[in-house]
C-alpha positions as CSV (number, residue, x, y, z in Angstrom):
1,X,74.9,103.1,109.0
2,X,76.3,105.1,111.4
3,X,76.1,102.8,114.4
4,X,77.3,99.8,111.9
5,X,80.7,102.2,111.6
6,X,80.9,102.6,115.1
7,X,80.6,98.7,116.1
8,X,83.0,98.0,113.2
9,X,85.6,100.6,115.0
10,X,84.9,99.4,118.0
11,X,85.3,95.8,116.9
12,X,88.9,96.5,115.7
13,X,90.1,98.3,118.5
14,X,88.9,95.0,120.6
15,X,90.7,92.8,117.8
16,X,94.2,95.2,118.0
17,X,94.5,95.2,121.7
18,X,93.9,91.6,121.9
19,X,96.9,91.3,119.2
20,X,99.2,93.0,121.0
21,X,98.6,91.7,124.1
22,X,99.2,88.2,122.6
23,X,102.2,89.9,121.3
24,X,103.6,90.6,124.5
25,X,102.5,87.9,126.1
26,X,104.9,85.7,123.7
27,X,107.8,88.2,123.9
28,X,107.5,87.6,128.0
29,X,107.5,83.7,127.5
30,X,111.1,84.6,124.9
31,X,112.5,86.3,127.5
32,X,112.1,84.2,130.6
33,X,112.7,81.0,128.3
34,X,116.4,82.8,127.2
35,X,117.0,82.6,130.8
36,X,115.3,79.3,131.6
37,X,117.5,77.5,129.3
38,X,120.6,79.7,129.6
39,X,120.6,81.5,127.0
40,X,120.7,85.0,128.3
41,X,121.1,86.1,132.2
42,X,120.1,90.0,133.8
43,X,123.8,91.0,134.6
44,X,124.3,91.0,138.2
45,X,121.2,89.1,138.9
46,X,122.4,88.7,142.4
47,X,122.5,92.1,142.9
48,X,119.4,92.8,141.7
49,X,121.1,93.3,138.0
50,X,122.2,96.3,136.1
51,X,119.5,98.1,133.6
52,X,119.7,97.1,130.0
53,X,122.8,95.3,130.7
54,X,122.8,91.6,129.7
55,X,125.1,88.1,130.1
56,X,125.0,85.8,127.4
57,X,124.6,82.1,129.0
58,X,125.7,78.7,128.1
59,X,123.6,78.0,125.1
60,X,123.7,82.0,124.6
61,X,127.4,82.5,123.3
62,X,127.3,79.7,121.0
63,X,124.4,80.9,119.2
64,X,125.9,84.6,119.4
65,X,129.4,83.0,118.5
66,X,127.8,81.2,115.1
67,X,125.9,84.3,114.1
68,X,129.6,86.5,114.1
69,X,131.1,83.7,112.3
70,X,128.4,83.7,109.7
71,X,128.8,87.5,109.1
72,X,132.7,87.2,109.4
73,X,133.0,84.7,107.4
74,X,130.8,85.7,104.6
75,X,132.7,89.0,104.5
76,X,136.2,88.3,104.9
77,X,135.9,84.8,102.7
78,X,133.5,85.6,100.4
79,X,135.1,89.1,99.2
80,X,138.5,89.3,98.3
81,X,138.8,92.8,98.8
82,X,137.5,92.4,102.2
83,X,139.9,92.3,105.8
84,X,139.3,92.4,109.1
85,X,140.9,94.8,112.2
86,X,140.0,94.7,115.8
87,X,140.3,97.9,117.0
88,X,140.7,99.2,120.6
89,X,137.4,100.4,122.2
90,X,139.1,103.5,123.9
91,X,140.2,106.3,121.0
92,X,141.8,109.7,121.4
93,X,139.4,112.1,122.4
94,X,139.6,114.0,119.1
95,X,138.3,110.8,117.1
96,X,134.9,112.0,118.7
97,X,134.8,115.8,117.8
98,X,136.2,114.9,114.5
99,X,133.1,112.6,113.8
100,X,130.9,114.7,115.0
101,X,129.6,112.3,117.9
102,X,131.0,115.1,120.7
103,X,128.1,117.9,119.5
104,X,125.6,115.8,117.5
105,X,125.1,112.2,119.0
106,X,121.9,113.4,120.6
107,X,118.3,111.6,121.0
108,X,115.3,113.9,121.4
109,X,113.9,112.7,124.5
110,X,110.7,113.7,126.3
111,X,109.5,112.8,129.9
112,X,105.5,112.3,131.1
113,X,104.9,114.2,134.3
114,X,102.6,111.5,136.3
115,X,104.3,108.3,135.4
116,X,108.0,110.1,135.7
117,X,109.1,107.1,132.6
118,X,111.3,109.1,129.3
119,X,110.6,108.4,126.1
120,X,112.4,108.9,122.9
121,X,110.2,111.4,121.2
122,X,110.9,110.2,117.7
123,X,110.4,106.3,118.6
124,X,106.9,107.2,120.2
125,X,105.8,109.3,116.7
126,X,107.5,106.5,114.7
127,X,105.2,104.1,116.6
128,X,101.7,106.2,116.1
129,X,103.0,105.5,112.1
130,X,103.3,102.1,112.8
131,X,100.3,101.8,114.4
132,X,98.3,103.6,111.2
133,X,100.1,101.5,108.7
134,X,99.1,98.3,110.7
135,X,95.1,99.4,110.5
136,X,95.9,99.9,106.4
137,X,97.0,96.3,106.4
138,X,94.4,95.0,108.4
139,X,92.1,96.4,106.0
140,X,93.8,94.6,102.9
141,X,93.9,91.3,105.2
142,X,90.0,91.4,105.5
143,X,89.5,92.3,101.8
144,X,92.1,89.4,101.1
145,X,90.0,86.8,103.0
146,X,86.6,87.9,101.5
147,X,87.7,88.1,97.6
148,X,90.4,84.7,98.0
149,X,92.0,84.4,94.5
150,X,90.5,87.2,92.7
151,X,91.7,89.9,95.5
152,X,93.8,92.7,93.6
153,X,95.7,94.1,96.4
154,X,97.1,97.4,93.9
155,X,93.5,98.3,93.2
156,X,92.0,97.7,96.6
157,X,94.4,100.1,98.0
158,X,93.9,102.6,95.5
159,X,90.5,102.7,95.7
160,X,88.9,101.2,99.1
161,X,87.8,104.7,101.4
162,X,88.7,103.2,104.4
163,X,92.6,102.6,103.0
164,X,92.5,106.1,101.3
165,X,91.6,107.7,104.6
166,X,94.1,105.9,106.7
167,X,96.5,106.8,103.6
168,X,96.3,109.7,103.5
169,X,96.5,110.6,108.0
170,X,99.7,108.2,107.5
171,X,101.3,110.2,104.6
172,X,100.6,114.0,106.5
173,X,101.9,112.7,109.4
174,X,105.0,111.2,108.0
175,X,105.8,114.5,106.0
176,X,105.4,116.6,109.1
177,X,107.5,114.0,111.0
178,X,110.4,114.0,108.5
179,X,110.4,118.1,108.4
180,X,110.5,118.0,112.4
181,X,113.7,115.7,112.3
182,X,115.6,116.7,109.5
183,X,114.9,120.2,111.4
184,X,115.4,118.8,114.8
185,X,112.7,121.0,115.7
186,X,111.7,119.6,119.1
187,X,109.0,122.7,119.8
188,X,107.3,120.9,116.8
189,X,107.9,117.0,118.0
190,X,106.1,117.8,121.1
191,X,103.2,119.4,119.2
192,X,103.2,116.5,117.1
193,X,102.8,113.6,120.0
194,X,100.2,116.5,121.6
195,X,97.9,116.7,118.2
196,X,98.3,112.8,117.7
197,X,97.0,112.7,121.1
198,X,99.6,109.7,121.6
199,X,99.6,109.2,125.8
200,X,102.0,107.3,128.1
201,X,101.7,103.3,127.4
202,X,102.1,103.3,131.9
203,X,100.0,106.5,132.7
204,X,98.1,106.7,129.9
205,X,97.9,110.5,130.4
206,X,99.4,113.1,127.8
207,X,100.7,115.2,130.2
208,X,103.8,115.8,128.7
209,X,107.5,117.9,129.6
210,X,109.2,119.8,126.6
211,X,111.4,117.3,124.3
212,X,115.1,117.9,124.7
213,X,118.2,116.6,123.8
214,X,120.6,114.3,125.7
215,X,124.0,113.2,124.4
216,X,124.5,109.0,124.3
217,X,127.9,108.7,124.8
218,X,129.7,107.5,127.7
219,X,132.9,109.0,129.6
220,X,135.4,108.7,131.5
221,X,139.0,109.8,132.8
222,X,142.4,108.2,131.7
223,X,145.4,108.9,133.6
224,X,147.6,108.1,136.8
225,X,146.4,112.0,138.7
226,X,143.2,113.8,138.9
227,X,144.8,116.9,137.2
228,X,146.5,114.9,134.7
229,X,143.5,112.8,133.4
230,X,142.0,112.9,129.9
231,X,138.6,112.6,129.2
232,X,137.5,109.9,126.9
233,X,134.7,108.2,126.0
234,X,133.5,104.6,125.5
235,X,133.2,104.0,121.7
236,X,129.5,104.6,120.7
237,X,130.0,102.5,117.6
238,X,132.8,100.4,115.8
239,X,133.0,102.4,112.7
240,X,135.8,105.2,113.8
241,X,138.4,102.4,114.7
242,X,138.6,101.6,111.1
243,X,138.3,104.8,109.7
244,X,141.6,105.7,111.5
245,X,143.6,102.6,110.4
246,X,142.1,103.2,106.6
247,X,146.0,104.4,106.0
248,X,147.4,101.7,107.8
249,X,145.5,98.9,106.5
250,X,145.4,100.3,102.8
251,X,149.4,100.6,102.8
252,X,149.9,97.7,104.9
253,X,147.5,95.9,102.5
254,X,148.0,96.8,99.1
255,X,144.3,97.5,98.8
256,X,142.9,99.1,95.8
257,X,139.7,100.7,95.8
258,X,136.7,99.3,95.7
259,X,137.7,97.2,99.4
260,X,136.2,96.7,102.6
261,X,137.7,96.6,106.5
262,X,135.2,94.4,108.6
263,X,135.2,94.7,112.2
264,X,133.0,93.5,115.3
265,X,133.4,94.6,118.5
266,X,131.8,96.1,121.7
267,X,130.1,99.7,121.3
268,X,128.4,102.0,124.5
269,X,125.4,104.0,124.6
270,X,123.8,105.7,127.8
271,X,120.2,104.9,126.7
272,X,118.0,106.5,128.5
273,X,115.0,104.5,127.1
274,X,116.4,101.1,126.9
275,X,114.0,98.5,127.0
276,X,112.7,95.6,124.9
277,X,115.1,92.7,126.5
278,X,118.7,92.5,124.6
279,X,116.6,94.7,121.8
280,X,118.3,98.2,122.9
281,X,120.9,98.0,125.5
282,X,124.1,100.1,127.0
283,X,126.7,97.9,126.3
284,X,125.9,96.1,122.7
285,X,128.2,94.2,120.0
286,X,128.5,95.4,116.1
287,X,129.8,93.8,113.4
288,X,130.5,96.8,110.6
289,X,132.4,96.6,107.5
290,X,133.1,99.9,105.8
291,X,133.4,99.4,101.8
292,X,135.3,102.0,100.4
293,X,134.9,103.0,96.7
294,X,135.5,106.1,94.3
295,X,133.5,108.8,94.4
296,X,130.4,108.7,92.4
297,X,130.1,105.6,92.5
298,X,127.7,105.4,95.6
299,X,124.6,104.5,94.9
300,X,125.6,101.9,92.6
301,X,127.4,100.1,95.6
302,X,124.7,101.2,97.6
303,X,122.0,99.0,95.8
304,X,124.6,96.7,96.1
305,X,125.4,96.3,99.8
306,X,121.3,96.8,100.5
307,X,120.1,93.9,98.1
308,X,123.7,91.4,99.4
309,X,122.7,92.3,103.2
310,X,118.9,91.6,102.6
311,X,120.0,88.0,100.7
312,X,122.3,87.3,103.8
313,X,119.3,87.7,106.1
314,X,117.4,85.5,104.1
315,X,119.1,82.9,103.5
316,X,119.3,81.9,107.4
317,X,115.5,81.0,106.3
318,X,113.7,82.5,109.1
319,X,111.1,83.5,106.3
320,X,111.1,86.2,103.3
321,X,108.1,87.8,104.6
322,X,109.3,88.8,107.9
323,X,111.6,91.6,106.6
324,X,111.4,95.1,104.7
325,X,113.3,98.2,103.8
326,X,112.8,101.3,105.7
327,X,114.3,104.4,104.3
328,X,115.5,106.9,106.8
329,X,113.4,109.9,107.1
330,X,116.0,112.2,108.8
331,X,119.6,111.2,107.4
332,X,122.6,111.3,110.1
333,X,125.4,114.3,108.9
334,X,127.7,112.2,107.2
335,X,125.3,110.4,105.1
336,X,123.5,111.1,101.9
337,X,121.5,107.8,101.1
338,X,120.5,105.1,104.4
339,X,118.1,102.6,105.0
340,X,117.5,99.3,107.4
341,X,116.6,96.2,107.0
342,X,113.6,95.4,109.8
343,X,112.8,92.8,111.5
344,X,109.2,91.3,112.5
345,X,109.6,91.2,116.0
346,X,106.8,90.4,118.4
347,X,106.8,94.6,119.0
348,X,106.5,95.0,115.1
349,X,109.0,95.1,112.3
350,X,112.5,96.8,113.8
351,X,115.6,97.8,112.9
352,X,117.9,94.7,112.9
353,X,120.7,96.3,110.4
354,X,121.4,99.5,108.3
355,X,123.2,100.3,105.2
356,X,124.2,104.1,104.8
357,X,126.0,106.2,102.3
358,X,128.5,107.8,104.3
359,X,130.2,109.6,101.5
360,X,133.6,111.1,102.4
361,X,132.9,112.7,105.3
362,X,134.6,110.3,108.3
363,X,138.1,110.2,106.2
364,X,137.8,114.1,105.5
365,X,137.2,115.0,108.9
366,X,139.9,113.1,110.7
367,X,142.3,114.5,108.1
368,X,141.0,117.7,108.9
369,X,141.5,117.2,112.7
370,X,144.7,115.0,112.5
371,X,146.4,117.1,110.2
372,X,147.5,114.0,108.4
373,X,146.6,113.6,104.5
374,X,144.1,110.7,104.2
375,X,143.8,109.9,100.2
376,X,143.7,107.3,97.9
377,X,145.8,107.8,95.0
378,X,144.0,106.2,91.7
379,X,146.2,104.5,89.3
380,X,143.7,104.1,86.2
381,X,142.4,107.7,86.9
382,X,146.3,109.1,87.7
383,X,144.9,111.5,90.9
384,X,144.1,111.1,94.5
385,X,140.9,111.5,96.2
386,X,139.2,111.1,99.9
387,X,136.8,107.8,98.7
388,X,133.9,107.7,99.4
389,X,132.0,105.0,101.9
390,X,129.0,102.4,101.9
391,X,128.7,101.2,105.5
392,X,126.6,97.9,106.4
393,X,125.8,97.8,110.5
394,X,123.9,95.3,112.1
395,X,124.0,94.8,116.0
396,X,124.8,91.2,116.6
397,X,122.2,91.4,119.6
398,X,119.0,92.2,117.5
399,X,120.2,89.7,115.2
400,X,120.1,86.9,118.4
401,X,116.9,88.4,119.5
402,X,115.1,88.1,116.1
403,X,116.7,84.4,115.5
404,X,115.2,83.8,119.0
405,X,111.5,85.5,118.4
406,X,111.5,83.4,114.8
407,X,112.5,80.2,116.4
408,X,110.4,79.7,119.5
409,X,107.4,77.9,119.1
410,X,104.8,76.2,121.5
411,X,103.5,73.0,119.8
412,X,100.1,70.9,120.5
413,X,100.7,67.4,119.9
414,X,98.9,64.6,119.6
415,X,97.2,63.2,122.8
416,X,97.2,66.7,123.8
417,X,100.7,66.9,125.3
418,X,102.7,69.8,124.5
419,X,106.3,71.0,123.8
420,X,108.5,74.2,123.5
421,X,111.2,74.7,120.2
422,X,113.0,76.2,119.2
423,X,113.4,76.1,115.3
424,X,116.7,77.3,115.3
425,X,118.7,77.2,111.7
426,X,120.5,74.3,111.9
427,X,123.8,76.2,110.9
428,X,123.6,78.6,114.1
429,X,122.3,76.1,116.8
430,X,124.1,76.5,120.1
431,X,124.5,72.6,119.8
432,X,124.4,70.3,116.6
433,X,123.8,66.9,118.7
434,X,123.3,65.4,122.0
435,X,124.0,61.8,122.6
436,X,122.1,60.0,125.0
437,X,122.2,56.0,126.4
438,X,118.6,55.0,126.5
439,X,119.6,53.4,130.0
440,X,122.1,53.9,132.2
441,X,123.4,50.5,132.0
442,X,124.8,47.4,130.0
443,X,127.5,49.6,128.0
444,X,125.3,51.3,126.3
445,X,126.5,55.2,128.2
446,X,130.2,53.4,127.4
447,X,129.1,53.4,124.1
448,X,127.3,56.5,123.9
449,X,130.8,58.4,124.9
450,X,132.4,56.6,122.5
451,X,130.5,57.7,119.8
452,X,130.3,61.8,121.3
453,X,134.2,62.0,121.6
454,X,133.7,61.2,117.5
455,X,131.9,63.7,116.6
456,X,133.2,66.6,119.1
457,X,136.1,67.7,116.9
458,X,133.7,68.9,114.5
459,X,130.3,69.8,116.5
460,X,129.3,71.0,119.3
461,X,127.8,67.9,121.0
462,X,126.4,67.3,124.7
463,X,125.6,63.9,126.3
464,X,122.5,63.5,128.1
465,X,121.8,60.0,130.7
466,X,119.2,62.0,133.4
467,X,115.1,61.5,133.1
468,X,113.4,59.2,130.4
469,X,114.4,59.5,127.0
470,X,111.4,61.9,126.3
471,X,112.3,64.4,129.1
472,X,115.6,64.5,127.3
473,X,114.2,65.4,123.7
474,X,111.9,67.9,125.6
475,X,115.1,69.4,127.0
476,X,117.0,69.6,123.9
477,X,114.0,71.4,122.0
478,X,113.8,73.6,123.9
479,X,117.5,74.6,123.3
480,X,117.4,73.9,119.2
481,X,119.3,71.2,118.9
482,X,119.2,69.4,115.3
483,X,119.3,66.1,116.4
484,X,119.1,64.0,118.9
485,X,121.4,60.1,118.9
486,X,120.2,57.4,121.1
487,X,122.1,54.5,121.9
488,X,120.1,51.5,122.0
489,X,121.1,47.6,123.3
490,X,120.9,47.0,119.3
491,X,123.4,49.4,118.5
492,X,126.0,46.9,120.5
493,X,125.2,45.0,117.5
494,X,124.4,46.3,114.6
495,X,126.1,49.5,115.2
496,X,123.2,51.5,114.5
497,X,121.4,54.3,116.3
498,X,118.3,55.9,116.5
499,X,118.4,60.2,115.5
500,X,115.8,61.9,116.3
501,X,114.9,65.2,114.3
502,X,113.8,68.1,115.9
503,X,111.4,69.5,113.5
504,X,109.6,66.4,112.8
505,X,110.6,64.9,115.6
506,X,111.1,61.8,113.1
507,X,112.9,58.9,114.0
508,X,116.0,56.8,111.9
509,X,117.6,54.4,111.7
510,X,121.7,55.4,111.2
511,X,124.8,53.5,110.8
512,X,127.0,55.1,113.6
513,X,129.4,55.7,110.6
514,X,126.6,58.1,108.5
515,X,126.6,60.1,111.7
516,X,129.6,62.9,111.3
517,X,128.2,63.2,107.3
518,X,124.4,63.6,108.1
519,X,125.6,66.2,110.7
520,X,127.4,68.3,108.4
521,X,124.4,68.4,105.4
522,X,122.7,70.2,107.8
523,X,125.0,72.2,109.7
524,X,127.9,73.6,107.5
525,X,127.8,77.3,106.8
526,X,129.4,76.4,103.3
527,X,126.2,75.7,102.5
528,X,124.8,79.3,103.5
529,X,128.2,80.6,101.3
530,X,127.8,79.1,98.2
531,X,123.7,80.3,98.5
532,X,125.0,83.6,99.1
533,X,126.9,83.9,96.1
534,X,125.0,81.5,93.5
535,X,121.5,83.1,93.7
């Protein structure tokens, strides 16, 4: 019995590094294929690049593009008592103390002596959890394939030893986890990675330093002397710049409580431990919108903004199963409720947007450090109070990177040949159509132009004469595009043409006239609106 647990151990450490080394092996075919097909470039390439510092390509900036106006758009249109600002990226120094950025914006970091590599001590515990909780559900996964139908999932984890076990190691190391942080007690992160045993991923040695803290934000000096500069810092998020035009754009406005200011915009961090592609990088884009409401109210509008956000997410149709909520187990200062909305990435489920509670603690501080009076006075209630905030984040670049990692797919075919997608939603597709002449002859690319300079005032569309015609379709698969239009010698006369789908790689037959309506079933983001706010 013994040896039988040992081989079955054994057998499922085998299993979970061949997983995630088929894991990473697809993220490394993601990356170079974002640069393959211009998507996303290493900045400075020619210089050997800039670390964690990306370019987004051709095809890069209209997916990136579509994704902002998706979120814009179902802020600002959507929601009534929702505007926008664009606020500058550099602020008065005191924005920084005031938020509490200058003396807390800290990771815990820790360094392993023989590989010399950092590490975010947090991210490294976090991962040890991750990597318990995936052993739980490959236990229910087993149990799931050996019962079919009749497999209760509730009871089998309430009662099967092996989930108990791994239960209960998950739960005592969680608890000890969320006292260390909500401490910061670094003394007891370290001896938390030493009991865990949790080594190097490059070394593979646990030859750890002491964890310590290192401050993310950038700086740098404004003025025209040396002696009369002022330091400042590159914003480390978006949120401050509407904070301080809360007046501005509430008097300017009219706005009464409940409303939103949505922004997006560039934000700077000096992570140490940036890695994972476009995943966590120095320079990054936000798009924020900071409701605010009465106080009391925040939890109700909290529920709210988490279960709208997770609805937005899902609608792009990337699949239901592929996100989850993770409560925060150590909450920032100025919040009293936060969670985010993860991701299944190829590295595990992530962090692709938070919602947090941020009660009244950005407006009373800068009216604590400004000196100016920052309240909303109530006319049903007759009084003015500081309101209170419900913030929804999400980075636009883990957005593009999760689109990305849902989309690509390497299909066999029949006849054995292969081909690269990506299954892009239609709606975000760097381009809705290319037209391509079938040869380059007898009218037919004098045709083919004729019918792209149609449709360009409402797609983005690309014309493609170069290889044969199935080089071309492999081309624009591997960029997402929806559909492909080819112009045949019979469309000189019965003013058809062939479209080609993507997915199916189906082929119709389509009056050149049906074109610009077929194109917008699939591609409008009305559709995506009117889903948002009917279901």
């Amino acid at each position: 019995m013994h040896n039988c647990q040992i081989l079955r151990t054994f057998a499922t450490k085998i299993e979970n590094l061949i997983t995630m080394a088929t894991q990473e092996e697809t993220f490394k075919k993601i990356v170079a294929h974002c640069k393959e097909y211009g998507f996303v470039f290493p900045s400075s390439e020619i210089y050997d690049g800039l670390g964690a510092v990306y370019d987004y390509a051709q095809n890069g900036v209209e997916l990136k593009n579509n994704i902002k106006r998706y979120w814009w758009d179902s802020m600002t249109l959507l929601h009534e008592n929702i505007v926008g600002i664009d606020a500058a990226i550099f602020m008065h120094p005191t924005t920084w103390k005031a938020s509490g950025h200058v003396d807390a914006f800290n990771d815990p970091l820790i360094d392993n002596r023989d590989s010399k590599k950092r590490y975010r001590a947090d991210v490294l515990i976090e991962e040890q959890l991750a990597k318990i909780e995936d052993k739980i559900n490959k236990e229910v996964e087993k149990a799931h394939k050996r019962f079919g139908e009749s497999f209760d999932e509730a009871q089998f984890r309430a009662t099967n030893g092996r989930v108990l076990e791994h239960q209960a190691k998950w739960d005592a190391l969680h608890q000890r986890y969320s006292d260390a942080m909500n401490k910061m007690d670094l003394d007891e992160l370290k001896q938390i990675i030493l009991d865990e045993e949790i080594v190097c991923p490059i070394s593979g040695t646990r030859n750890w330093t002491d964890v310590r803290q290192f401050n993310l934000m950038f700086s740098t000096d404004m003025g025209s002397t040396a002696d009369g500069a002022m330091k400042i810092y590159l914003r480390p998020e978006t949120a401050q710049g509407i904070f301080v035009n809360y007046l501005n754009v509430q008097k300017t406005g009219r706005m009464k409580i409940p409303f939103g200011i949505a922004q997006i915009g560039k934000a700077f961090r000096n992570e140490i431990v940036a890695r994972q592609f476009i995943f966590r990088m120095r320079e990054f884009e936000q798009m924020e919108m900071q409701f605010f409401i009465k106080p009391g109210t925040e939890m109700e509008w909290f529920e709210h903004w988490k279960q709208f956000r997770l609805k937005w997410h899902k609608a792009l149709g990337l699949g239901d199963e592929k996100y989850r909520y993770h409560d925060h187990e150590k909450l920032a200062h100025y919040a009293n409720a936060a969670t985010d909305i993860e991701f299944q990435m190829p590295f595990g489920f992530k962090e692709v947007e938070g919602i947090h509670s941020r009660t009244n603690f950005d407006l009373s501080q800068h009216a604590k450090y400004s000196g100016k009076k920052i309240e909303y006075f109530d006319p049903e209630m007759n009084q003015s109070y500081t309101p209170y905030v419900i913030e929804t984040s999400i980075g636009v670049d883990r957005m593009f990177l999760s689109i990305m990692c849902s989309a690509y797919q390497e299909e066999q075919l029949e006849g054995g040949d292969t081909r690269v997608v990506l299954h892009l939603p239609a709606v975000l597709a760097p381009v809705k159509a290319c037209v391509m002449p079938l040869v380059k002859k007898d009218g037919l690319p004098e045709k083919a132009r004729e019918i792209m300079d149609m449709l360009k005032f409402d797609f983005k569309t690309t014309y493609d004469e170069k290889d044969s015609i199935g080089k071309r379709y492999r081309r624009q698969d591997a960029i997402g595009t929806p559909f492909c239009i080819t112009v045949d010698h019979d469309t000189l006369t019965d003013g058809c043409v062939t479209v080609r789908y993507r997915d199916t790689m189906q082929q119709d037959r389509v009056r050149i006239e049906d074109l610009h309506e077929l194109i917008r079933k699939a591609t409008d983001m009305k559709l995506l609106y009117r889903k948002l706010m009917t279901e």
